[in-house]
C-alpha positions in Angstrom: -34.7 -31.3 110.6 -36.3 -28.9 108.3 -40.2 -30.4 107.3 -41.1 -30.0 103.7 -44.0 -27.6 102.9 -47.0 -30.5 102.3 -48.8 -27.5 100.4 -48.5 -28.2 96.5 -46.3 -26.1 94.3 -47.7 -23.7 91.8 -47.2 -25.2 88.8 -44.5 -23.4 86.4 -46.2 -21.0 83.8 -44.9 -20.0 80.0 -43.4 -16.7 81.9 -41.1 -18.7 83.9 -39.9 -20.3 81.2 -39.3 -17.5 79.2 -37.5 -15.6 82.3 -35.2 -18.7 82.8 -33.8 -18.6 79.3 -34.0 -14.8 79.2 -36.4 -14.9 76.2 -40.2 -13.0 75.0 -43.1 -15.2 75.8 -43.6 -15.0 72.2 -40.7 -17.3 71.7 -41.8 -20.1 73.9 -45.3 -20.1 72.3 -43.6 -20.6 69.4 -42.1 -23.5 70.1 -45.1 -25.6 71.1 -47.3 -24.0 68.1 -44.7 -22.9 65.3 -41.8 -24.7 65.9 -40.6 -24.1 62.2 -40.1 -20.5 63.8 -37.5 -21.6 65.9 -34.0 -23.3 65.5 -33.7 -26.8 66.4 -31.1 -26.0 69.3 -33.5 -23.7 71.0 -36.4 -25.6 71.2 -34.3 -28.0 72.0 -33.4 -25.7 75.0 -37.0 -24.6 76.0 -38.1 -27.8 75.7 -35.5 -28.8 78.7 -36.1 -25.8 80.8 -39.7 -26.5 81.0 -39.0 -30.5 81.7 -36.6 -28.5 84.6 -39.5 -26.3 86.3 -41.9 -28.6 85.2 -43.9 -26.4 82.9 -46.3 -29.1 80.9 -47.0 -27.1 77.5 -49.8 -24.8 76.8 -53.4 -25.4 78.1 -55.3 -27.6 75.6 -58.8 -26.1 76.8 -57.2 -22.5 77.0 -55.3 -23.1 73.1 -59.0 -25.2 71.4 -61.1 -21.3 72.7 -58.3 -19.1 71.7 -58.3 -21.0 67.6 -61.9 -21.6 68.1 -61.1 -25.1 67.2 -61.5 -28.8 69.6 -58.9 -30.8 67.1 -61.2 -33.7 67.3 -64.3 -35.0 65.4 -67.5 -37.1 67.5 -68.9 -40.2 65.8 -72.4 -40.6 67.1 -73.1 -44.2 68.1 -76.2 -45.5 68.1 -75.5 -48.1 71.2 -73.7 -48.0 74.4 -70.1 -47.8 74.0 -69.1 -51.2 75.5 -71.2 -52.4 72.0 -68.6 -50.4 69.8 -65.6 -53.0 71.4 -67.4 -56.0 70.8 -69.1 -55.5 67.8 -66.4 -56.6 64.9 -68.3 -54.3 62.2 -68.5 -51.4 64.1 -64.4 -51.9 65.2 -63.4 -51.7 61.4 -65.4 -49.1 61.1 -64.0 -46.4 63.8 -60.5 -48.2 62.4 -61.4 -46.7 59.3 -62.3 -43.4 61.0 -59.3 -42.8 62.7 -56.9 -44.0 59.8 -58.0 -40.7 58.0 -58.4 -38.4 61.1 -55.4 -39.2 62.7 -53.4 -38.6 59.3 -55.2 -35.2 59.4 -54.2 -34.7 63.0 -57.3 -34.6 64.9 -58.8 -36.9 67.7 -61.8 -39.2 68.0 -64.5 -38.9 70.5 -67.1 -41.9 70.7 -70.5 -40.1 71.6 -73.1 -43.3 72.4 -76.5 -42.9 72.9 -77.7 -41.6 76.1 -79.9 -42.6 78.4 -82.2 -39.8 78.4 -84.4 -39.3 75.0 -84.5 -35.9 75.6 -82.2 -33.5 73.0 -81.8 -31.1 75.7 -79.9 -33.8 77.9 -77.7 -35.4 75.0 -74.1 -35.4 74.9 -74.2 -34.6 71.5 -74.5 -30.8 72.7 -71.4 -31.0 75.2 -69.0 -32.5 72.8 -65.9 -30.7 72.1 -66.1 -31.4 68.4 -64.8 -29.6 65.2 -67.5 -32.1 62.9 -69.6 -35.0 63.1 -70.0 -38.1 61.5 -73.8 -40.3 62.7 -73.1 -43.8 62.2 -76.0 -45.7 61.7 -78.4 -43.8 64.1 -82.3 -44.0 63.5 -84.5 -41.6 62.0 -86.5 -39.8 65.4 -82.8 -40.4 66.9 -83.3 -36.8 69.1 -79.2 -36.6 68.8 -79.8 -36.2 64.7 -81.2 -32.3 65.5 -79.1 -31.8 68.3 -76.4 -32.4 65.5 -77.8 -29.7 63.3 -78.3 -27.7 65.7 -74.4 -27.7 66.7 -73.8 -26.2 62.8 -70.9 -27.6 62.3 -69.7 -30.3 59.7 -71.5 -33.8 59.1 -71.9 -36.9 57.9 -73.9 -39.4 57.8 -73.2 -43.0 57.0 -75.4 -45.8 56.3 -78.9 -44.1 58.2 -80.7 -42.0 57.9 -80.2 -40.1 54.3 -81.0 -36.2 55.1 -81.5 -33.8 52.5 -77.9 -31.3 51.7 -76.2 -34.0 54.3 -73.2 -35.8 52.9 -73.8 -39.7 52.9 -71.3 -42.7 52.9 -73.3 -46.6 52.7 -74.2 -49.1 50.5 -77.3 -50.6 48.7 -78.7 -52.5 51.5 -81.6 -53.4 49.3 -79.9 -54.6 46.4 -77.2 -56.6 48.2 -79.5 -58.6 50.7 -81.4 -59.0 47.1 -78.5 -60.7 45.9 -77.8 -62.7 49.3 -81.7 -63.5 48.6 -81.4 -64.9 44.4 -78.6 -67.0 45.5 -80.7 -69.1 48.5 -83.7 -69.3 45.8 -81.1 -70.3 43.0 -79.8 -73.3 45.1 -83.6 -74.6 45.0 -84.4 -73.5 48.4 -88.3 -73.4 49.0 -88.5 -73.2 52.8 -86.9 -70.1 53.6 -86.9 -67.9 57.3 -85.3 -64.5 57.7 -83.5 -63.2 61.1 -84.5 -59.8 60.8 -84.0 -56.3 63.0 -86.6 -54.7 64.6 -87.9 -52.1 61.9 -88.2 -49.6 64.6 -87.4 -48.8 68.3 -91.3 -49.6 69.3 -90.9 -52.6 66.7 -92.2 -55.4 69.2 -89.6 -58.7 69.2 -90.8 -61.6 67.5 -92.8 -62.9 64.7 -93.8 -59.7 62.2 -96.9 -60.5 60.8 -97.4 -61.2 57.0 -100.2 -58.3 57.1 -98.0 -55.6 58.6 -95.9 -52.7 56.3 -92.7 -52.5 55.8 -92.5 -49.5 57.9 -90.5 -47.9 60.8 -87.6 -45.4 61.5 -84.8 -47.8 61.0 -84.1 -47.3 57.1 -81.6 -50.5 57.1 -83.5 -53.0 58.6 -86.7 -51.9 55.9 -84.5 -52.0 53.0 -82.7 -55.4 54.2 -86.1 -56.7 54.6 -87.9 -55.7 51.5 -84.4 -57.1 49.5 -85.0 -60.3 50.8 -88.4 -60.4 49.9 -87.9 -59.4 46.4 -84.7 -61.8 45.7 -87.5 -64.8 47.2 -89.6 -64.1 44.8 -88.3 -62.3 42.0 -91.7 -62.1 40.0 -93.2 -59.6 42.1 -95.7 -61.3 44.1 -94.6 -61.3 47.4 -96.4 -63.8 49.5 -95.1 -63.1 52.8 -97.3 -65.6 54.6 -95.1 -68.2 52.9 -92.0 -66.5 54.5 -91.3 -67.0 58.3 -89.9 -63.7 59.4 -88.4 -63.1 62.6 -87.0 -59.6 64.2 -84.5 -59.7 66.7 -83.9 -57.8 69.4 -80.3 -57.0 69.7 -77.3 -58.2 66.8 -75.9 -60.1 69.0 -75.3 -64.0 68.2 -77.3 -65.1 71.1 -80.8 -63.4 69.5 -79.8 -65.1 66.2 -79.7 -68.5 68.4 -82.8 -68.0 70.1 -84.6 -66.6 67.0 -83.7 -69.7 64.9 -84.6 -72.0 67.6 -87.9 -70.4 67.8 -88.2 -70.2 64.0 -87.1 -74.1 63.4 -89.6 -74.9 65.9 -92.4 -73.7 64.6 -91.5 -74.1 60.7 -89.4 -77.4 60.9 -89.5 -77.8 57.2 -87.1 -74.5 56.9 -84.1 -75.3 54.8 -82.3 -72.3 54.6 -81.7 -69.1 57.3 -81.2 -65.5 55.5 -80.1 -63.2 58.8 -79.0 -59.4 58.8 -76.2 -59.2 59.7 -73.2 -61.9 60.4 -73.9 -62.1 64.6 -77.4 -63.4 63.4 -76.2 -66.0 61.2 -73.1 -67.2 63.7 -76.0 -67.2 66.4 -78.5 -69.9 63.4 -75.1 -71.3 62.7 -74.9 -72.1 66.9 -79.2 -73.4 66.8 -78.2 -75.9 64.2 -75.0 -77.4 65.8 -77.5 -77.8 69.5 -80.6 -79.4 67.0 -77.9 -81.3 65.2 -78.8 -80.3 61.9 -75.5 -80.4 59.2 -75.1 -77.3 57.5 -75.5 -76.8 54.2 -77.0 -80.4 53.9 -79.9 -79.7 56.5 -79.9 -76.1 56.7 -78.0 -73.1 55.0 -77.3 -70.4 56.5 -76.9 -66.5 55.0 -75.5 -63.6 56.8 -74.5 -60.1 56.2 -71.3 -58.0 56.5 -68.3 -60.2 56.2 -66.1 -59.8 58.8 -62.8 -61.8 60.4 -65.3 -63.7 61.7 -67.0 -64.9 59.3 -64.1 -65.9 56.9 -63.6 -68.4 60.5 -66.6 -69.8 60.5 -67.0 -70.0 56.9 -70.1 -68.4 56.2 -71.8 -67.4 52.9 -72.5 -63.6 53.4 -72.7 -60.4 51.9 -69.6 -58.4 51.6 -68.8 -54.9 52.4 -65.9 -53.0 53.6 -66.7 -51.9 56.5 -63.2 -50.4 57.2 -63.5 -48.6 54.2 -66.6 -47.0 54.7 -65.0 -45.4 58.0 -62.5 -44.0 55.9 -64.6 -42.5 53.6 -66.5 -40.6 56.1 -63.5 -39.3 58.0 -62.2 -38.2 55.0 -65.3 -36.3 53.7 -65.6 -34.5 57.4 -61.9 -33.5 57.1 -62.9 -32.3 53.6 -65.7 -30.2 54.8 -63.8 -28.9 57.9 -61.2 -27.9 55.2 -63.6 -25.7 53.6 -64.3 -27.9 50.8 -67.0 -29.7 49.5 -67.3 -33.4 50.2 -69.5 -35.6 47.5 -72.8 -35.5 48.9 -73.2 -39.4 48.1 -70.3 -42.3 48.0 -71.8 -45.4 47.8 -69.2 -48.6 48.7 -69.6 -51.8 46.2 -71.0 -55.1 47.3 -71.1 -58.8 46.4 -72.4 -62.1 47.3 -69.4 -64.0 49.1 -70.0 -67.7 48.8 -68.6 -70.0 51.1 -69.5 -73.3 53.3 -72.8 -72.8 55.2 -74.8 -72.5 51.8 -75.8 -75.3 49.4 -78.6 -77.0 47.7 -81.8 -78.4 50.3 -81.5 -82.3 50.5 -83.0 -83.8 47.4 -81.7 -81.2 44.9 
């Protein structure tokens, strides 16, 4: 009994396909990258000959250095990727994203922020990218001049703004302003916020009524300082009246511990204004374990407006998060086009009211 050869077969090339239909090279290129070249009924053919001899279509490595192009744009992502999955916001977003890239034809590639600090070791220079869109990233992020240095297309969305640098967000100030006049309209007097920390140094905990509104994260500052102003509206900002508490993480377990700490130590609070919506579902968790009825005991603000919070009913601030993806994918594809994206789109806003907000008792 003959033994098979256990050696692997070389693997079929373009020039066996081209010898077994008695064709140029030229032809069977063409009908993998200009198939409108060809008839139907011989593509059709070359496409069955190479099934035959097992010839998988041309090298994508070999095809992205001969165009000079990747066919795929990075979104830089400020967290480690397992974040992007369970992070509803962040989900719409790269939805968004790939709505208007893969219309254009190109890929997605998910670059999240590496363990080393050093620009030198960042992924950012690795990526087999056409363009790049920084989502959220901070301002000493060392990816941001890793990304300039790549000289290719990008676009930032929501942080940080950078001079000639297209720019897709919102008005974080003014909405969380808004989020703000709506807590102190309902007669609310005892207010704590669920902050972010306002920089990566930024220690957890209690920020202190003496410190500045400063740090690299521009969102969390201008989230912050909206509050403040929508508290008290005639300019005096008395912060030592204002329990404020930054958070670690955006996840709903810091908002839980945060407001337990908060409603410990300032039990006559009567209303919770948190970032984002993981904050406020984490308060929204602290007053169910205290037993506190919500709005009647405590009300409860958040930030973003996602599937989730339509479930859990929360008064929040609305943005389209799904939108701004789109936005940014389709200003890269703009400027990978040639053209010239607008170098600011800012998405609309509003105050969505719904169960967890209401009067304080007594009102």
């Amino acid at each position: 009994m003959k033994r098979e050869d256990p050696r692997p077969r070389a693997r079929a090339s373009l020039k066996d396909v081209a010898a077994a239909l008695g064709v140029s090279p030229a032809t069977i290129s063409n009908a993998y990258n200009r198939p409108h070249h060809l008839s139907a009924e011989l593509r059709e053919k070359v496409f069955e000959t190479a099934r035959q001899l097992g010839y998988p279509g041309p090298n994508p490595i070999a095809r992205s250095l001969r165009l000079g192009q990747a066919g795929a744009v990075g979104v830089l992502y400020p967290e480690q990727l397992p974040l992007a999955f369970s992070d509803e916001v962040t989900a719409q977003f790269l939805r968004g994203v790939t709505a208007a890239t893969e219309a254009a034809g190109l890929g997605l590639l998910l670059i999240p922020a590496p363990l080393s600090t050093q620009p030198e070791m960042s992924t950012v220079q690795k990526a087999s990218v056409d363009g790049l869109i920084l989502y959220s990233i901070s301002e000493n992020d060392a990816r941001l001049e890793a990304a300039k240095a790549r000289q290719v297309p990008i676009i930032v969305v929501d942080q940080p703004r950078q001079a000639n640098l297209p720019f897709v967000g919102i008005e974080d100030q003014k909405a969380a302003r808004e989020a703000a006049q709506h807590v102190r309209a309902l007669g609310h007097q005892h207010v704590g916020i669920l902050g972010f920390k306002l920089a990566a140094q930024t220690e957890v905990g209690w920020f202190s009524p003496q410190a500045p509104i400063a740090g690299t994260y521009p969102i969390s500052k201008a989230r912050l300082q909206g509050y403040l102003e929508g508290l008290f509206p005639e300019g005096h900002i008395q912060r030592d009246q204002i329990p404020i508490y930054l958070c670690g993480s955006n996840h709903p377990t810091s908002g839980l511990e945060a407001a337990h700490q908060l409603l410990d130590q300032h039990p006559e609070t009567t209303a919770l204004l948190a970032m984002n919506d993981r904050l406020a579902f984490g308060a929204l968790m602290a007053a169910r374990e205290r037993g506190m009825r919500v709005p009647e005991d405590l009300s409860v603000i958040g930030f973003d407006d996602g599937e989730q919070a339509q479930q859990w009913d929360l008064t929040t601030i609305h943005q389209s998060s799904e939108d701004k993806g789109r936005c940014a994918g389709e200003a890269l594809i703009l400027a990978l086009q040639g053209k010239t994206p607008p170098l600011e789109h800012i998405l609309p806003t509003h105050l969505k009211v719904r169960k967890t907000s209401g009067p304080p008792r007594g009102n």
